[in-house]
C-alpha positions, 0 to 999 in steps of 0.5 A: 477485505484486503490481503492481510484479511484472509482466512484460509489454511496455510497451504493456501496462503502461500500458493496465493502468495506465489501466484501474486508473485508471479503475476507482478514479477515482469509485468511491464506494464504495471506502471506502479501499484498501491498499498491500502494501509489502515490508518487506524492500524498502521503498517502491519506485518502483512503490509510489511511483506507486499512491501518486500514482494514488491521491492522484491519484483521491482514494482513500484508502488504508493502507500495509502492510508486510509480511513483516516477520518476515524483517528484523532490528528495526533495519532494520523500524524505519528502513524504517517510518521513511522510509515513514512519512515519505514517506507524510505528504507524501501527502494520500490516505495515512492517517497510521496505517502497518501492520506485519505478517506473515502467515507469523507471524500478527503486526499481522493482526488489527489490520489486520483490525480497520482494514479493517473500521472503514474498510469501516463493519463 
């Protein structure tokens, strides 16, 4: 499970935030991360919050939905819509959205190919 799946006390959460902070704020050597974003969902809050922690720490980052074999075409295409959108108001957001699966095998490679370019391989 992600990091919007977490079933703790509050107290907790919030010293995870803080050490997740700590950890991207400086690293130097953290070319770009990804968000894992899914498809059937769309951006949720919590997305919406690593968005801000990473603009915040200026680390650059890719969004990825995922599981995109389980929606119907037209709700892909409206969820890539929004997310899209709503990423270009994000300055550490690349502008590039990836779409895939990984029970279909589908946008991995391409995703592959980025993280790799990113990561100067």
């Amino acid at each position: 499970p992600g990091y919007g799946f977490a079933k703790a006390p509050v107290k907790v959460v919030e010293k995870w935030k803080s050490l997740v902070k700590t950890y991207l704020r400086g690293r130097q050597v953290l070319h770009r991360t990804l968000v894992l974003v899914d498809s059937r969902h769309g951006l949720k809050d919590v997305d919406r919050e690593m968005m801000k922690m990473l603009d915040e720490t200026a680390v650059s980052y890719r969004i990825v939905l995922t599981k995109t074999d389980k929606i119907k075409a037209s709700d892909l295409e409206r969820v890539a819509a929004q997310t899209a959108e709503e990423a270009r108001k994000h300055p550490a957001a690349f502008p590039e959205l990836h779409l895939t699966s990984a029970e279909k095998g589908m946008g991995i490679e391409e995703l592959r190919a980025a993280v790799l370019g990113d990561a100067g391989v």
